[in-house]
TORVOVO-294029 format. One record per residue (C-alpha): residue in three letters; x, y, z. Coordinates in steps of 0.1 Angstrom, whole numbers, padded with zeros to 4 digits, always signed. Example, Ala and Ser with C-alpha at 12.3 -4.5 7.8 and 13.67 -1.06 7.14 Angstrom:
% residues 2
ALA+0123-0045+0078 SER+0137-0011+0071 
This chain:
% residues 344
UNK+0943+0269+0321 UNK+0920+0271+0350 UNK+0926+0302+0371 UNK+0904+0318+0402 UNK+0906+0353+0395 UNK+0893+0387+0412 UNK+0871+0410+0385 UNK+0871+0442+0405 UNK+0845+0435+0415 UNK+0841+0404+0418 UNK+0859+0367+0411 UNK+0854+0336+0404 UNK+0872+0304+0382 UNK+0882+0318+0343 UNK+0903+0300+0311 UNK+0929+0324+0308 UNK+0960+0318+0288 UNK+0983+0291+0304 UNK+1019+0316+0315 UNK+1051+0303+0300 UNK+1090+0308+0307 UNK+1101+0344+0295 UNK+1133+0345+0320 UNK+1165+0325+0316 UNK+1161+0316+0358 UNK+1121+0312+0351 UNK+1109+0278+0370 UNK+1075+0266+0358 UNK+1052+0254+0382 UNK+1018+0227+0384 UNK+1000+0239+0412 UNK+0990+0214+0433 UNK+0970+0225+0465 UNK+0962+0264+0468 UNK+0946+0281+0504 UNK+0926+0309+0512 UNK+0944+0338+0532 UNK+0927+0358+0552 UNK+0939+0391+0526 UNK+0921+0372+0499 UNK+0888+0380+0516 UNK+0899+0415+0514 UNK+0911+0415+0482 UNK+0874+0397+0468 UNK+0855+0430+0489 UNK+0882+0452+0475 UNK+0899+0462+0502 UNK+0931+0464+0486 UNK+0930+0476+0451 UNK+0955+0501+0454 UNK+0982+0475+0470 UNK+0977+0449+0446 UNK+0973+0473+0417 UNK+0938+0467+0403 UNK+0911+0489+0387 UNK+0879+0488+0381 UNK+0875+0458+0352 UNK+0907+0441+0357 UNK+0910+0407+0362 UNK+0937+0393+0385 UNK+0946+0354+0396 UNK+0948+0357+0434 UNK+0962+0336+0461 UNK+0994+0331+0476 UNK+0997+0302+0492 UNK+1004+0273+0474 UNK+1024+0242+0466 UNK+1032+0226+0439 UNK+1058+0204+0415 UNK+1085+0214+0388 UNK+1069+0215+0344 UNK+1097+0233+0332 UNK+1132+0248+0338 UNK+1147+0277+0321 UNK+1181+0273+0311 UNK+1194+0296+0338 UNK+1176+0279+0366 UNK+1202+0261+0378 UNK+1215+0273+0410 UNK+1195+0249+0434 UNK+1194+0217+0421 UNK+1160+0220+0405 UNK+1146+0190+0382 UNK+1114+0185+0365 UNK+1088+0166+0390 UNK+1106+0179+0419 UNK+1084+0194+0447 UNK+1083+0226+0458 UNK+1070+0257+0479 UNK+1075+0290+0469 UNK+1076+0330+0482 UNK+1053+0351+0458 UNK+1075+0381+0456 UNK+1108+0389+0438 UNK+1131+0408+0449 UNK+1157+0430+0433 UNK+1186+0421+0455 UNK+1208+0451+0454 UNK+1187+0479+0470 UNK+1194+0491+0505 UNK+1170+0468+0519 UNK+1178+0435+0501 UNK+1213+0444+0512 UNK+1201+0451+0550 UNK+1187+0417+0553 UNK+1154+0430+0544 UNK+1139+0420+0514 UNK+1105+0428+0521 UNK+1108+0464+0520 UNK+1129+0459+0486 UNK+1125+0489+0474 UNK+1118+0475+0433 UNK+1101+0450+0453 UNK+1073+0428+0420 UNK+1042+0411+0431 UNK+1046+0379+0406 UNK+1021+0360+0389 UNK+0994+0346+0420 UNK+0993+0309+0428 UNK+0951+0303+0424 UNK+0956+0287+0391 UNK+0968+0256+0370 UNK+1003+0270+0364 UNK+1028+0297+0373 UNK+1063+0305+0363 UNK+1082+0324+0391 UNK+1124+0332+0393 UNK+1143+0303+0405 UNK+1150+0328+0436 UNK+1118+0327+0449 UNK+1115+0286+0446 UNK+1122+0261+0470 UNK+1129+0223+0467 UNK+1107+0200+0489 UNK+1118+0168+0500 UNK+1105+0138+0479 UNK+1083+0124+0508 UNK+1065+0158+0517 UNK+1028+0157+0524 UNK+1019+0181+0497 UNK+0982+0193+0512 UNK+1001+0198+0546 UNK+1033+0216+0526 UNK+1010+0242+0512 UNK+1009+0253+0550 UNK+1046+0262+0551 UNK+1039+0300+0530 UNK+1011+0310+0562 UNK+1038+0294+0585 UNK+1064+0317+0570 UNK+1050+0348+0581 UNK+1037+0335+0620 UNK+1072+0325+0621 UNK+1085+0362+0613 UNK+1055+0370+0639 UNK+1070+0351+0663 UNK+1110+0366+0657 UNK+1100+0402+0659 UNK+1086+0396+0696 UNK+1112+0381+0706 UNK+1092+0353+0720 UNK+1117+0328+0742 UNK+1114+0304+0771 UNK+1094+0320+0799 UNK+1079+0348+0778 UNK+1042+0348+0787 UNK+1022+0355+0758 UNK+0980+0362+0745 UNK+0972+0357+0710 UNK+0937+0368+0702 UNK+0919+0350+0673 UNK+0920+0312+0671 UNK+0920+0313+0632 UNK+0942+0294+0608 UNK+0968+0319+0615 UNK+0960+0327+0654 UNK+0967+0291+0664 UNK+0996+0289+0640 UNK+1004+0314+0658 UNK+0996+0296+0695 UNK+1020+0262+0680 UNK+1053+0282+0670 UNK+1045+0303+0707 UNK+1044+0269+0725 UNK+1072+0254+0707 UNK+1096+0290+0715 UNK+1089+0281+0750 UNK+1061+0305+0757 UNK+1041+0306+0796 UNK+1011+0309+0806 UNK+1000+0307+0767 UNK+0969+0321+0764 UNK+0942+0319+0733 UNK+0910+0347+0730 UNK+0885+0334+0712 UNK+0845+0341+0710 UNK+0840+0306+0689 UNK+0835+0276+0714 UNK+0846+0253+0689 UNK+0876+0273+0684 UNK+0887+0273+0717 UNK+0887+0235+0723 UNK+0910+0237+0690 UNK+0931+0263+0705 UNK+0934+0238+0737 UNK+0945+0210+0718 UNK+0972+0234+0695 UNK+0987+0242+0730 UNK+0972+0268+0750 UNK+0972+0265+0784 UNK+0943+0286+0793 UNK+0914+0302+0770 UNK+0893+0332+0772 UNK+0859+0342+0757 UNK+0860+0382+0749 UNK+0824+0379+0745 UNK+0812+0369+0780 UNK+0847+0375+0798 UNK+0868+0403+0805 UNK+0904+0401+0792 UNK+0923+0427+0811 UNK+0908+0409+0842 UNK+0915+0372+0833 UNK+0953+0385+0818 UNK+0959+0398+0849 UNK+0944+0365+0869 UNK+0966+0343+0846 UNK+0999+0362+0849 UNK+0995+0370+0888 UNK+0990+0407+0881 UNK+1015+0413+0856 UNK+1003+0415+0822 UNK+1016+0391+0792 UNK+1049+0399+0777 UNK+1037+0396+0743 UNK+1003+0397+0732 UNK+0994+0391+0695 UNK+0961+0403+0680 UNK+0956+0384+0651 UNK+0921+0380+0649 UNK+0916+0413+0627 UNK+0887+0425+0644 UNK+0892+0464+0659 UNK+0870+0458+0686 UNK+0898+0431+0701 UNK+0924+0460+0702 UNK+0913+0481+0733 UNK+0915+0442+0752 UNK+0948+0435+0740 UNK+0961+0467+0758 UNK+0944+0460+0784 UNK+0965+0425+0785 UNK+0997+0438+0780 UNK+1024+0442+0809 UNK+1050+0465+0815 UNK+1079+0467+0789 UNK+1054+0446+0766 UNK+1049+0439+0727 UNK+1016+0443+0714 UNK+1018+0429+0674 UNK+0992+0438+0651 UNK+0988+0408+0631 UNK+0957+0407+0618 UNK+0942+0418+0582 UNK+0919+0447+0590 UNK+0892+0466+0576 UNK+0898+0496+0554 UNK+0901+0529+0571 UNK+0910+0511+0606 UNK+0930+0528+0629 UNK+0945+0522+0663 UNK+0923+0529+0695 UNK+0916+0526+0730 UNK+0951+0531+0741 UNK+0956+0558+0760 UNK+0986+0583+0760 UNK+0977+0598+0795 UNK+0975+0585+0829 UNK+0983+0558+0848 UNK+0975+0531+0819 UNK+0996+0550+0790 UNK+1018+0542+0767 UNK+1044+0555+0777 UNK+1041+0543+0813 UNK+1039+0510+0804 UNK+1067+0519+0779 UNK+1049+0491+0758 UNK+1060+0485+0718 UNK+1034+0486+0693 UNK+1047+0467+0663 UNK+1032+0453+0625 UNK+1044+0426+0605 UNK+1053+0427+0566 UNK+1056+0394+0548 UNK+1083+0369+0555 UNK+1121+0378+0545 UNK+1140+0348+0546 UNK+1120+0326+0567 UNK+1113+0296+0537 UNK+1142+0277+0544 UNK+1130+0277+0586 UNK+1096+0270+0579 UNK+1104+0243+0555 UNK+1116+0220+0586 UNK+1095+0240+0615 UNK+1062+0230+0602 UNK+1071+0190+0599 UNK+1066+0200+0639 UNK+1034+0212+0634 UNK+0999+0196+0639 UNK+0980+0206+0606 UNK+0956+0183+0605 UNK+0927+0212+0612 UNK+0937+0227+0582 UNK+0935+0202+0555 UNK+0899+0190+0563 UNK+0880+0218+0541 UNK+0890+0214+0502 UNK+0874+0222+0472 UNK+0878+0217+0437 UNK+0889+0254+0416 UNK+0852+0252+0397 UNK+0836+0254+0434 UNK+0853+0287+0442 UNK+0824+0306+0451 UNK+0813+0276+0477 UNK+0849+0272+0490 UNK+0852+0312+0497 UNK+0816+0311+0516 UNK+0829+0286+0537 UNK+0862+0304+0546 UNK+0840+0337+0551 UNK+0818+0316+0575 UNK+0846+0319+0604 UNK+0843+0277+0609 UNK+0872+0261+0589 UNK+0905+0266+0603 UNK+0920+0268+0563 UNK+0900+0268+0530 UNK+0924+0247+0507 UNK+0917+0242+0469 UNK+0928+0211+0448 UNK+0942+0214+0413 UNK+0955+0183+0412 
């Protein structure tokens, strides 16, 4: 089967053996439509070898967001309804279920937490726990959205975003205006988009924002505090992933704000320009500095949020799997909103 794989270093489309049910609850899977995150350019660069597990030689399918329809049922798999054909979305971890976490609510900090089989490829077979049954008339480019919309939609619940919470997202990427829908439709104020791409902003306009902001030739403390009569925003959300934005976010936050690191960064990054003295500190603005890990239990949300969504930025930019290195140029040029592949 076809499969886009890293090399370490290195990637690109392979024939590696087609996977097959080994677990009674196994569900295989035909991918349909497969996106670029934002971690896969990290992964191709090898930022992450350690996380994913990889050494020098290996050869790993990547990608996590996909969509796809029902091949073949083990005889277990039978706890949601699941027939051959059916379509479905799916969360690419597995989780043990009976660690502290799992029983806490939190299944992404399961502690026997498996990375399954990646979605970049003809076929996977993941546990029936981790699949999820699409309706029948479901859009199935726009339906490989719902795994990124998982995650902005945990983004969104840990700041507590509600009506009248004024809130800055930097980054007007497939994930910062994501990010700028599921604000506006929370019932964020004054929403507010950072974005150096012109282009980007007039998409960040039309996702919701009601004002924009361009960190190159602006300054965002100054327009925060213009926007939000003085204040500071509520929430701001970096999720751009550049460390140069971080110092502006800050600068943007009000007093009793949540600043959420959202972004996929650079290796060795670390937090600065937020001081822990003086009149701007931390602790003076008694501000919450917060991360985001994966999704835990959001499929089931996302699976009717996005229907609200307008997607149609995203699905514009697909490739076939044999044009891999093309499709991942594009994504690294900063201009599509989503990098989508076709294995239909």
């Amino acid at each position: 089967m076809r499969a886009i794989c890293y090399t370490c270093p290195g990637f690109g489309m392979f024939d590696v053996p087609e996977v097959h049910i080994k677990n009674e609850d196994d569900v295989k899977i035909r991918i349909a439509y497969a996106g670029i995150c934002g971690s896969d350019l990290h992964i191709i660069n090898g930022d992450i070898d350690e996380f994913i597990g990889v050494k020098p030689g290996d050869k790993r399918v990547i990608g996590h967001e996909a969509v796809g329809y029902v091949a073949e049922l083990g005889p277990k798999a039978n706890t949601k309804g699941l027939k051959v054909g059916d379509k479905v979305v799916f969360y690419y971890n597995y989780h043990c279920g009976v660690c502290y976490y799992c029983r806490s609510g939190k299944e992404n900090y399961c502690e026997n937490l498996q990375l399954c089989d990646w979605v970049m490829s003809d076929y996977i077979v993941f546990r029936e726990q981790q699949v999820f049954k699409l309706p029948d008339d479901t859009d199935m480019i726009k339906a490989c959205l719902i795994e990124p919309v998982t995650v902005t939609l945990h983004g969104i619940d840990l700041c507590n975003v509600r009506a009248g919470t004024s809130l800055l997202v930097t980054g007007a990427g497939g994930i910062g205006l994501l990010m700028t829908q599921l604000a506006k439709l929370s019932g964020a104020v004054r929403l507010t988009v950072s974005e150096p791409v012109a282009g980007k902003r007039d998409n960040a306009l039309k996702a919701g924002a009601e004002y924009v902001i361009d960190p190159f030739n602006e300054d965002i403390g100054k327009k925060a505090m213009e926007i939000t009569d003085g204040r500071g925003f509520d929430v701001v959300i970096e999720a751009s992933g550049a460390p140069q934005a971080i110092p502006g976010c800050y600068e943007a936050l009000g007093r009793g704000g949540t600043l959420e690191f959202f972004g996929t960064y650079p290796p060795d990054t670390e937090i600065s320009g937020i001081p822990l003295s003086g009149m701007k500190a931390l602790s003076f603005k008694e501000a919450k500095l917060i991360g985001i890990f994966q999704s835990p239990y959001m499929f089931p949300r996302a699976i009717d949020v996005y229907k609200n969504l307008d997607l149609s930025l995203y699905t514009r930019n697909v490739f076939k799997p044999e044009d891999c290195i093309k499709a991942f140029e594009s994504q690294k040029s900063g201009i599509p909103q989503k990098t989508i592949f076709d294995f239909n």
